[in-house]
mmCIF file as gemmi writes it, N, C-alpha and C atoms, coordinates in Angstrom:
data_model
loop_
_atom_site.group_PDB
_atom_site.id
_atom_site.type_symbol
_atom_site.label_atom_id
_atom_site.label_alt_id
_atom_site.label_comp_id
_atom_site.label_asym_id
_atom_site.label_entity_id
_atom_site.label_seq_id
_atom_site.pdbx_PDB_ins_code
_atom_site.Cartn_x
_atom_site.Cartn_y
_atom_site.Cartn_z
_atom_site.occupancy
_atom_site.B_iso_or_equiv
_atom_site.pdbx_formal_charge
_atom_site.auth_seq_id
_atom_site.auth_asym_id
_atom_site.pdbx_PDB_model_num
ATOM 1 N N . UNK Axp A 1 ? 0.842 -1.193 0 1 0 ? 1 A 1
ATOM 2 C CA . UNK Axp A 1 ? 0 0 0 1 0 ? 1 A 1
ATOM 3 C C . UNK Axp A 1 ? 0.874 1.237 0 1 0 ? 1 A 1
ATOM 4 N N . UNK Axp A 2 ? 0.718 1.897 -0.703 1 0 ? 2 A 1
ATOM 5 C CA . UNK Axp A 2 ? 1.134 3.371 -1.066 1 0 ? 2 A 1
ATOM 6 C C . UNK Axp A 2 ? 0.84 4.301 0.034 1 0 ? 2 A 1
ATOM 7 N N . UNK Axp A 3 ? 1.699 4.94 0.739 1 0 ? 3 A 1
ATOM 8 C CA . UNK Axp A 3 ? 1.172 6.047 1.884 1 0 ? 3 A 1
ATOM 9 C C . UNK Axp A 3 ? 0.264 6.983 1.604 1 0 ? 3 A 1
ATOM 10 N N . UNK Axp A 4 ? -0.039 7.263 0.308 1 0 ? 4 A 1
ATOM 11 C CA . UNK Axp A 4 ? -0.647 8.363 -0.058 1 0 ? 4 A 1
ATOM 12 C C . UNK Axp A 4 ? -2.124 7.56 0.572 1 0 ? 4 A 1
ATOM 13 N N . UNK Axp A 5 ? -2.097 6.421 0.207 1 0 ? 5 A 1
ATOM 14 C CA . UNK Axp A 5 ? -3.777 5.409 0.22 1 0 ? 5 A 1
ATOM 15 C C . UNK Axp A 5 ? -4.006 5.389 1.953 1 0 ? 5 A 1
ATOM 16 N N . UNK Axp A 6 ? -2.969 5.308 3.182 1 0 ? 6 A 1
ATOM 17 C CA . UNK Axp A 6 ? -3.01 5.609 4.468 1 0 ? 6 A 1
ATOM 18 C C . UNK Axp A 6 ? -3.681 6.78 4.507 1 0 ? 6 A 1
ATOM 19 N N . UNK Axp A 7 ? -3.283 7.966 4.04 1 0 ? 7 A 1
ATOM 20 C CA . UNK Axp A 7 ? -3.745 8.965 4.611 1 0 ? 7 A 1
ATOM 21 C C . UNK Axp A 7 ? -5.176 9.448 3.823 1 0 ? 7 A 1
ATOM 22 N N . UNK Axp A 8 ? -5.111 8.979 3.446 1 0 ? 8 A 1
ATOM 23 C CA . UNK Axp A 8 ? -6.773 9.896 2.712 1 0 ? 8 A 1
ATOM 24 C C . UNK Axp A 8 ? -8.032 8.528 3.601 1 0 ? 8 A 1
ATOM 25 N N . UNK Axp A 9 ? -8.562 9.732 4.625 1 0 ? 9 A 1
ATOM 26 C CA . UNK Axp A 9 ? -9.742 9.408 5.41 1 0 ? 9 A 1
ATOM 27 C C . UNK Axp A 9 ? -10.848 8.52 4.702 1 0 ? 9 A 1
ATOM 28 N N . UNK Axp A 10 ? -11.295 7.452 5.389 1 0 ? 10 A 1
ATOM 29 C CA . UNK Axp A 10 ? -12.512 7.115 4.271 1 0 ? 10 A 1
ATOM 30 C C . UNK Axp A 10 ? -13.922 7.361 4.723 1 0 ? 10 A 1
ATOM 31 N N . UNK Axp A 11 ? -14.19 8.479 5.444 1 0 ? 11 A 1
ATOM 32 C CA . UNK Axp A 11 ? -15.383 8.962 5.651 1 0 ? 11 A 1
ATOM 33 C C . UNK Axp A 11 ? -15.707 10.258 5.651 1 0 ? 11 A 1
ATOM 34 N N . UNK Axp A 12 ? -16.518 10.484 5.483 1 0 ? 12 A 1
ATOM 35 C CA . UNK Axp A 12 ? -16.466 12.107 4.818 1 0 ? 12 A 1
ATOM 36 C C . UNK Axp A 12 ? -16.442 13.47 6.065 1 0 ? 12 A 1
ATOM 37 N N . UNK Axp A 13 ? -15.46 13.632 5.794 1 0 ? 13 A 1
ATOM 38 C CA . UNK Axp A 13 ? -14.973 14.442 7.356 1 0 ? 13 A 1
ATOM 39 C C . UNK Axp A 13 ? -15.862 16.142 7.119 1 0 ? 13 A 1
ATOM 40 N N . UNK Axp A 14 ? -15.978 16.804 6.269 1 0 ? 14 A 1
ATOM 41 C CA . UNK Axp A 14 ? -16.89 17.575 5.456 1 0 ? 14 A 1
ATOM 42 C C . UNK Axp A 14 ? -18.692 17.661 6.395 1 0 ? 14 A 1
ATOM 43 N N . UNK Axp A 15 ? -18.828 16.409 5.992 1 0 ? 15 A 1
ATOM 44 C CA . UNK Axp A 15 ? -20.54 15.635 6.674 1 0 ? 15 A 1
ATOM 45 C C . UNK Axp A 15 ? -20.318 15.352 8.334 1 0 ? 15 A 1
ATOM 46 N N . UNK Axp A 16 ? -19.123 14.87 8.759 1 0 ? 16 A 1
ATOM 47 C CA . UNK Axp A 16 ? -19.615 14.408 9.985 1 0 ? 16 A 1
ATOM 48 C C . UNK Axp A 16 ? -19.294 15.619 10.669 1 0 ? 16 A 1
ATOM 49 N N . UNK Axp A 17 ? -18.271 17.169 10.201 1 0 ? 17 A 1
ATOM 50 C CA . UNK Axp A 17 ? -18.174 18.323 11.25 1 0 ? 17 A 1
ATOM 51 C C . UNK Axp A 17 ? -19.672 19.133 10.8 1 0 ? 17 A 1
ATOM 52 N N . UNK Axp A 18 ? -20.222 19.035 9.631 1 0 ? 18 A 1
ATOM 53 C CA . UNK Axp A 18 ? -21.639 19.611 9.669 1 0 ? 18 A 1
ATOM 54 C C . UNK Axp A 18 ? -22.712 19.098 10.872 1 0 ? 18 A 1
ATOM 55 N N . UNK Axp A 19 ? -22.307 17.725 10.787 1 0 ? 19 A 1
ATOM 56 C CA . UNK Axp A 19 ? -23.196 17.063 11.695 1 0 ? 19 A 1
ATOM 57 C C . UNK Axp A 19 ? -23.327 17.26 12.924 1 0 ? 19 A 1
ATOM 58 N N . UNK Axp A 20 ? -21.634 17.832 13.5 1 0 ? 20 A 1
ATOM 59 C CA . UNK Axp A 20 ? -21.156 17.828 14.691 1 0 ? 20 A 1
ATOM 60 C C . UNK Axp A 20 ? -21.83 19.141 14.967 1 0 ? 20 A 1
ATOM 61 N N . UNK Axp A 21 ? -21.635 20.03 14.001 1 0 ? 21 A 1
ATOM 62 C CA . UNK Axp A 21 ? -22.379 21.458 14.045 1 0 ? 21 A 1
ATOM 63 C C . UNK Axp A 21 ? -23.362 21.951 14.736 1 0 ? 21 A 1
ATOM 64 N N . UNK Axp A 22 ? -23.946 20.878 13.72 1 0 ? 22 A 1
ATOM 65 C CA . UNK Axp A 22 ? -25.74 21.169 14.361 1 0 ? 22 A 1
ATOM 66 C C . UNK Axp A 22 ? -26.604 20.93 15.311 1 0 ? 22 A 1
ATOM 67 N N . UNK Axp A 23 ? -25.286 19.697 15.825 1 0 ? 23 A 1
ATOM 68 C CA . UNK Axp A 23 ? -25.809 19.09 17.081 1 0 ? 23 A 1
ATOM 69 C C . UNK Axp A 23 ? -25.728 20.037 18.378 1 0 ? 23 A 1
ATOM 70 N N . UNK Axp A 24 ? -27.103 20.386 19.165 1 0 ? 24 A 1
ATOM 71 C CA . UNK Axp A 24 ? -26.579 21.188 20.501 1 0 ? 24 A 1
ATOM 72 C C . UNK Axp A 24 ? -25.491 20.343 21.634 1 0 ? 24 A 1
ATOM 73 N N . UNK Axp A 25 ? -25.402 20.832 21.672 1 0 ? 25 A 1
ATOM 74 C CA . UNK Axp A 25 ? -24.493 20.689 23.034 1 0 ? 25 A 1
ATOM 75 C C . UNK Axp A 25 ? -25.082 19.833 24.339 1 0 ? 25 A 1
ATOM 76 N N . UNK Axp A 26 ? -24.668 18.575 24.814 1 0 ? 26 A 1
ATOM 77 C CA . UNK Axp A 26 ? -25.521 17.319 25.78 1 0 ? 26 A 1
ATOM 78 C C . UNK Axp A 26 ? -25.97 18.528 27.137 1 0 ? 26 A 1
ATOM 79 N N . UNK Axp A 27 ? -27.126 18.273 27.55 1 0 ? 27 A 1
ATOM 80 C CA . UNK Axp A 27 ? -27.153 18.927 28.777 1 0 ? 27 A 1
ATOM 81 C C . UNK Axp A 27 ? -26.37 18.563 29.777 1 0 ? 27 A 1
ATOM 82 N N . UNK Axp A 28 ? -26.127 19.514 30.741 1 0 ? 28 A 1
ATOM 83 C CA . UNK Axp A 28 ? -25.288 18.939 32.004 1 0 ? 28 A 1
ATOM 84 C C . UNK Axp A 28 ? -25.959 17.756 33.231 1 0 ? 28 A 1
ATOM 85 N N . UNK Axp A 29 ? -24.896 16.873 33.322 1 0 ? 29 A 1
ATOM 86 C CA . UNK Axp A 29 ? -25.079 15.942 34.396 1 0 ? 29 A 1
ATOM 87 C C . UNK Axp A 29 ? -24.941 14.654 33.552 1 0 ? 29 A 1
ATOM 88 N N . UNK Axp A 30 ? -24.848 14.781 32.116 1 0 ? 30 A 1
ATOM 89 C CA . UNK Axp A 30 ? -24.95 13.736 31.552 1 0 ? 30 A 1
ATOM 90 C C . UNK Axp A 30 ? -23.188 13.312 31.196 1 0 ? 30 A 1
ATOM 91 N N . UNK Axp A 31 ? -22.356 11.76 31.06 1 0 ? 31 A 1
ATOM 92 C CA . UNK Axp A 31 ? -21.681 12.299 30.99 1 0 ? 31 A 1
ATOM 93 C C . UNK Axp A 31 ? -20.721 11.979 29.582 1 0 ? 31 A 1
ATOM 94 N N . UNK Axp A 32 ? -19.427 13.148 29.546 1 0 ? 32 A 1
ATOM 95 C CA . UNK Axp A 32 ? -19.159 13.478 28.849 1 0 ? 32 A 1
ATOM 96 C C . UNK Axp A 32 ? -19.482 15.114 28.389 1 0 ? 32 A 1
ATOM 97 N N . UNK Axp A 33 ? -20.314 15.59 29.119 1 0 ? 33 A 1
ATOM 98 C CA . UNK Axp A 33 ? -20.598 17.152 28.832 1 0 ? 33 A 1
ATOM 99 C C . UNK Axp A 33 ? -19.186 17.793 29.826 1 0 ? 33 A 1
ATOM 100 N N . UNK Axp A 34 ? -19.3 18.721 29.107 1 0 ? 34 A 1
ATOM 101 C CA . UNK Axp A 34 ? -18.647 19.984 29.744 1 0 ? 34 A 1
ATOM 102 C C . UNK Axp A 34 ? -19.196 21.067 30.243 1 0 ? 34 A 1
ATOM 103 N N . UNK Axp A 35 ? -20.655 21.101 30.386 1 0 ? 35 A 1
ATOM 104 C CA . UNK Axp A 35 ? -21.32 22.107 30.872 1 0 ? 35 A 1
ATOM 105 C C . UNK Axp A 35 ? -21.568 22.088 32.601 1 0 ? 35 A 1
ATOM 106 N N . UNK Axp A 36 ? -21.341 23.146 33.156 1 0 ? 36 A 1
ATOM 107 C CA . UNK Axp A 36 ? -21.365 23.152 34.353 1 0 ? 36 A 1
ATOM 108 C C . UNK Axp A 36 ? -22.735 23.049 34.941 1 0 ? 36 A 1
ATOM 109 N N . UNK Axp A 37 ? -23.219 22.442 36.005 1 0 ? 37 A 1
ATOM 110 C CA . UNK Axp A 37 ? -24.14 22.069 36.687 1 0 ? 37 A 1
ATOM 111 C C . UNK Axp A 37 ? -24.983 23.72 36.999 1 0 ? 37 A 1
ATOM 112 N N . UNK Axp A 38 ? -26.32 24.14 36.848 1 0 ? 38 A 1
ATOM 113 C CA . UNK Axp A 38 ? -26.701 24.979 37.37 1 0 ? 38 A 1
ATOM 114 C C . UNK Axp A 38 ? -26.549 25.38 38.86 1 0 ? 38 A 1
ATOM 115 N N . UNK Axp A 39 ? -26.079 26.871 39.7 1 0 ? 39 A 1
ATOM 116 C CA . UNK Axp A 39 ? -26.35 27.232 40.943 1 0 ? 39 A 1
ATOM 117 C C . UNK Axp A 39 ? -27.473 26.695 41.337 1 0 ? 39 A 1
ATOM 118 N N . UNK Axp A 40 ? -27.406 26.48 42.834 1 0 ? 40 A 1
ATOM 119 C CA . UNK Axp A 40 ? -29.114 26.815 43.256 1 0 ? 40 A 1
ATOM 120 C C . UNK Axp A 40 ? -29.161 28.449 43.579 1 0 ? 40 A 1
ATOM 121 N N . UNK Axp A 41 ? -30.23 29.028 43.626 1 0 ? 41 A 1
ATOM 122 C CA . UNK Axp A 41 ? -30.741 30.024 43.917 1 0 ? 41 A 1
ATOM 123 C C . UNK Axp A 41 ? -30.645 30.442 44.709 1 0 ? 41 A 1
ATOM 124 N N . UNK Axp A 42 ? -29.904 31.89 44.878 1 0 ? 42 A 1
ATOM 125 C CA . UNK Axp A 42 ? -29.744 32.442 46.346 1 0 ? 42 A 1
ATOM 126 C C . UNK Axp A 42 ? -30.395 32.419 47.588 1 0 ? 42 A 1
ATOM 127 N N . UNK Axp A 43 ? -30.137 32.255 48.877 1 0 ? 43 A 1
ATOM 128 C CA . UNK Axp A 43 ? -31.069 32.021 50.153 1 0 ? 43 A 1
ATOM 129 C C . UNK Axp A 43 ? -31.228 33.781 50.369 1 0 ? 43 A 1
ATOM 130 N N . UNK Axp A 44 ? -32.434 34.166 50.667 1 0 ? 44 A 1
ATOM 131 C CA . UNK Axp A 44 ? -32.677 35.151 51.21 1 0 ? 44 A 1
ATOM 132 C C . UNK Axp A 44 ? -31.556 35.86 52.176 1 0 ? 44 A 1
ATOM 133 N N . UNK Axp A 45 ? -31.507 36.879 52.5 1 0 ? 45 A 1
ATOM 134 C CA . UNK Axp A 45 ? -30.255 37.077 53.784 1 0 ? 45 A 1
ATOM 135 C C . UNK Axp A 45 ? -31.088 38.128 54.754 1 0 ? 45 A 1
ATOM 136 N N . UNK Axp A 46 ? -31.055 37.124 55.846 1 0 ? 46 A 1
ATOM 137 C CA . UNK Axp A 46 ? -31.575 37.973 57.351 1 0 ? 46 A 1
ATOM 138 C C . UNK Axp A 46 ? -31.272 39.321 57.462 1 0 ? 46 A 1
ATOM 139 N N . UNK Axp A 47 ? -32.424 39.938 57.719 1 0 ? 47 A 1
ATOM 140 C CA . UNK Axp A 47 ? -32.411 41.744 57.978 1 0 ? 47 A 1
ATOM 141 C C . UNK Axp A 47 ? -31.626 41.737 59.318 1 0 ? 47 A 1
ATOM 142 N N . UNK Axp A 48 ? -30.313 42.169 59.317 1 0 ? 48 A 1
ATOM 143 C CA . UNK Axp A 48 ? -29.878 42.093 60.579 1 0 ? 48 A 1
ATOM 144 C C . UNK Axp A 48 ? -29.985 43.659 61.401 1 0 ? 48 A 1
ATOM 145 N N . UNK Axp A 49 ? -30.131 44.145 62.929 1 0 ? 49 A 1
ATOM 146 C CA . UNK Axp A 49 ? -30.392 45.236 63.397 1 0 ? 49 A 1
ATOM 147 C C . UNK Axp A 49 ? -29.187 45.665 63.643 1 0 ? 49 A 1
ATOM 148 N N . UNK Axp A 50 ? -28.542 47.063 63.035 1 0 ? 50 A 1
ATOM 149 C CA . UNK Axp A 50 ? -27.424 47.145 63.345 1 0 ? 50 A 1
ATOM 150 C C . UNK Axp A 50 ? -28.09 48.198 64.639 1 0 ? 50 A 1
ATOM 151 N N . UNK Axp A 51 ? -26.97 48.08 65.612 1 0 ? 51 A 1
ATOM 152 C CA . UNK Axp A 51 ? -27.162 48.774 66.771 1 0 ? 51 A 1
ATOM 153 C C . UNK Axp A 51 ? -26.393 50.552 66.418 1 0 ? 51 A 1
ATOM 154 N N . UNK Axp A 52 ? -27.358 51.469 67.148 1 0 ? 52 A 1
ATOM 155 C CA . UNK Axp A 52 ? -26.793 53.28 66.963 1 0 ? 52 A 1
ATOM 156 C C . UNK Axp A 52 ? -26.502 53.466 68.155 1 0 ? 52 A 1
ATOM 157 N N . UNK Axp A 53 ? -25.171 53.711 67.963 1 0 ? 53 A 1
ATOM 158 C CA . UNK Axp A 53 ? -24.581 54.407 68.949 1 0 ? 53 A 1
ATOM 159 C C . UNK Axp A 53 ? -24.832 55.769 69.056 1 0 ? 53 A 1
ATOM 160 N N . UNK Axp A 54 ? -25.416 56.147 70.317 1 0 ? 54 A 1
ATOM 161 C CA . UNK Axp A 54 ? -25.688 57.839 70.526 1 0 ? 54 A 1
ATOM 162 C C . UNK Axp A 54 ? -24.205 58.358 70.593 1 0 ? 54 A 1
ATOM 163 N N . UNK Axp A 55 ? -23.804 59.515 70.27 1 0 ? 55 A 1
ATOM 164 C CA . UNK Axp A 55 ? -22.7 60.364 70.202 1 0 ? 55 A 1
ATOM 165 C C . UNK Axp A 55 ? -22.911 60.697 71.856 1 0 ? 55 A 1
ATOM 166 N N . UNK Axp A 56 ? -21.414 61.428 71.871 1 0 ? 56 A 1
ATOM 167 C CA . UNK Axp A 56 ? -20.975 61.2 73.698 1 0 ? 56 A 1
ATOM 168 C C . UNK Axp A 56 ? -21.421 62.627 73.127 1 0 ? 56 A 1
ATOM 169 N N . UNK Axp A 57 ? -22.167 63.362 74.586 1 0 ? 57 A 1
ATOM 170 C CA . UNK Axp A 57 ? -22.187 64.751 74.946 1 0 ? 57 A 1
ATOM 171 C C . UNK Axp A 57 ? -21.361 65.954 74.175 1 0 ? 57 A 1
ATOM 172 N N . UNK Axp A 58 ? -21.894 67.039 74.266 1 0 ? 58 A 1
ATOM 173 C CA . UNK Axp A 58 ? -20.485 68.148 73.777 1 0 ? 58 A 1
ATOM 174 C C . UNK Axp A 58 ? -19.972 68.668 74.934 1 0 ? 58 A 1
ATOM 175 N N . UNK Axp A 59 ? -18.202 68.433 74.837 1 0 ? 59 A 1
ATOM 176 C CA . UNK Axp A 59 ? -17.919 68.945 76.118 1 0 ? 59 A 1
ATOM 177 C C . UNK Axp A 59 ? -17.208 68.026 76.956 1 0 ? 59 A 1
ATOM 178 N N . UNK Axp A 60 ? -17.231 66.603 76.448 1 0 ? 60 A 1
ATOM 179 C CA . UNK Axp A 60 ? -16.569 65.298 76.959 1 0 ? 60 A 1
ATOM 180 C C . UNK Axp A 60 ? -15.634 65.325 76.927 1 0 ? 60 A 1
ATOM 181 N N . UNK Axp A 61 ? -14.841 65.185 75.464 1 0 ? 61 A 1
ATOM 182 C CA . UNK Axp A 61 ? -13.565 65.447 75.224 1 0 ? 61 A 1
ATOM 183 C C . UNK Axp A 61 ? -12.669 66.814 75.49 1 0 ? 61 A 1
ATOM 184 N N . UNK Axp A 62 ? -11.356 66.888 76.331 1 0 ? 62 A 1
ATOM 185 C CA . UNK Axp A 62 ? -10.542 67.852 76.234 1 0 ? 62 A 1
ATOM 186 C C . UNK Axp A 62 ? -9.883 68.783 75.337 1 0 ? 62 A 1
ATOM 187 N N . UNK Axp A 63 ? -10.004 67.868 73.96 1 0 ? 63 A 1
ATOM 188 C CA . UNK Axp A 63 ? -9.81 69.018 72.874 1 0 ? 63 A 1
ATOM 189 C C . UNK Axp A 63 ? -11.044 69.609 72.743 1 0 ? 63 A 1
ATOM 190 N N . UNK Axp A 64 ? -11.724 69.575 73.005 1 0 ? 64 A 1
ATOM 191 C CA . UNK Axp A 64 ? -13.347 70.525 72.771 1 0 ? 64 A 1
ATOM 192 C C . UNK Axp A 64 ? -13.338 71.764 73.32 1 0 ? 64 A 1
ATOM 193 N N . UNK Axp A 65 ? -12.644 71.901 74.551 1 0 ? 65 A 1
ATOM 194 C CA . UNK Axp A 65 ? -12.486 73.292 75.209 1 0 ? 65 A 1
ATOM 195 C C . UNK Axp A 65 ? -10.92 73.303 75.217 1 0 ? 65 A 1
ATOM 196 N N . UNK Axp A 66 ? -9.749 73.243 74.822 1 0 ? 66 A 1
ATOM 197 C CA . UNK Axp A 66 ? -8.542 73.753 74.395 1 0 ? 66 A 1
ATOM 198 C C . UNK Axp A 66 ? -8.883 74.575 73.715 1 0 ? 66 A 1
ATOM 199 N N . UNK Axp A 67 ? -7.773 76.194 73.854 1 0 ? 67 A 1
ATOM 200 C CA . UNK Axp A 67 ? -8.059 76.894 73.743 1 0 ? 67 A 1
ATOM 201 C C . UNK Axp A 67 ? -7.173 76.733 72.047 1 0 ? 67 A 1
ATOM 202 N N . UNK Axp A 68 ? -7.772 77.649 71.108 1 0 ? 68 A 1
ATOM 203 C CA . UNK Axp A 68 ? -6.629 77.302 69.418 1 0 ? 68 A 1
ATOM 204 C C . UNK Axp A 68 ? -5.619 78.228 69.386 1 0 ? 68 A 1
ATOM 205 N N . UNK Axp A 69 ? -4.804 77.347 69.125 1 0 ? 69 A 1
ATOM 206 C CA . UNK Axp A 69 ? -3.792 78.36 68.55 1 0 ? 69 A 1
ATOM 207 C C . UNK Axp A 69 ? -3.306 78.086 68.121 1 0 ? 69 A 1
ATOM 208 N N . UNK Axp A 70 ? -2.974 79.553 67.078 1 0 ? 70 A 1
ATOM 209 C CA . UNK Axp A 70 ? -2.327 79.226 65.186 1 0 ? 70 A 1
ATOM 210 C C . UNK Axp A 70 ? -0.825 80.187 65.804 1 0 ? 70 A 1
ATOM 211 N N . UNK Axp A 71 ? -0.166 79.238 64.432 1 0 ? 71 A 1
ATOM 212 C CA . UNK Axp A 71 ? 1.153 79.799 64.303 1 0 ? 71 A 1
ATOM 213 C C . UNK Axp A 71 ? 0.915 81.152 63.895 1 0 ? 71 A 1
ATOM 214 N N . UNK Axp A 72 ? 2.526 81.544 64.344 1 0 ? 72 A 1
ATOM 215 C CA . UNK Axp A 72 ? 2.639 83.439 63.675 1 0 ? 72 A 1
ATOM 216 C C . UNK Axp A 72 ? 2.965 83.005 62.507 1 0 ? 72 A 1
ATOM 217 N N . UNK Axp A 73 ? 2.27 83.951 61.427 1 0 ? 73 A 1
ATOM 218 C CA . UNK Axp A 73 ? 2.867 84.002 60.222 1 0 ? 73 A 1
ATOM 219 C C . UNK Axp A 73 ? 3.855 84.875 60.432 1 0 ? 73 A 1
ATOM 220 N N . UNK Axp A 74 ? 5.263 85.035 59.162 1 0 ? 74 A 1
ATOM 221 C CA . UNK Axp A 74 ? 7.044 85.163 59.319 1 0 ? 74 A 1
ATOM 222 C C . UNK Axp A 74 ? 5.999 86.597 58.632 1 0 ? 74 A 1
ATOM 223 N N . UNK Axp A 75 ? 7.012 87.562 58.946 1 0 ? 75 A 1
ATOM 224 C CA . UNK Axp A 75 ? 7.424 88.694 58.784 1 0 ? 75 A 1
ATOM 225 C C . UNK Axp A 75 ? 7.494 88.47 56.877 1 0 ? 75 A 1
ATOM 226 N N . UNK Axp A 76 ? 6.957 89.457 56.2 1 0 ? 76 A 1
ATOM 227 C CA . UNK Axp A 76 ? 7.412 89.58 54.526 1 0 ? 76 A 1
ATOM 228 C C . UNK Axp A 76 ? 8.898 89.87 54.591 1 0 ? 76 A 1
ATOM 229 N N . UNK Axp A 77 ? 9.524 89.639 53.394 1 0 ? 77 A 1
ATOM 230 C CA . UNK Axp A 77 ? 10.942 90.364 53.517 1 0 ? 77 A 1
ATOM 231 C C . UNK Axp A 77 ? 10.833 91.441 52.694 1 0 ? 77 A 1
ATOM 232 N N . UNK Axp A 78 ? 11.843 92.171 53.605 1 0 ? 78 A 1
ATOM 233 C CA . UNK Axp A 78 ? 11.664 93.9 52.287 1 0 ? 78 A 1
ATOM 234 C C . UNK Axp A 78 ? 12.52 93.613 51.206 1 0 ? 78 A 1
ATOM 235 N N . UNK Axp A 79 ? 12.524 94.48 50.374 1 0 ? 79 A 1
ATOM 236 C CA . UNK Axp A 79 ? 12.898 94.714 49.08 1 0 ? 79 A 1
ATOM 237 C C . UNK Axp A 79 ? 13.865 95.624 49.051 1 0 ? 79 A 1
């Protein structure tokens, strides 16, 4: 046998990738698919109570009544 007669396919490769084409895709769970299994459906999520903290008084903290004070601004220079 002649190599050339090895390599030439004897079924019509043309017809069976049309075929392959048209075919959908196996659903999942079956096997041999590659399709991933559907999620289940999200669970609801509990209304949780966040707790409010009341703010402390005015007047609590010691920087609140420190008295401010800003730097001296420098002298311009003359000309």
């Amino acid at each position: 046998m002649a190599k050339r007669d090895l390599l030439k396919l004897p079924d019509d490769l043309d017809g069976n990738l049309r075929a392959l084409l048209n075919t959908p895709p196996p659903p999942h769970g079956t096997p041999g698919s590659r399709k991933a299994a559907p999620k289940p459906p999200a669970k609801p999520k509990k209304n949780q109570r966040r707790r409010y903290a009341k703010p402390a008084a005015t007047g609590t903290y010691a920087y609140e009544s420190a008295p401010v004070i800003r730097p001296k601004r420098k002298a311009a220079k003359k000309r």
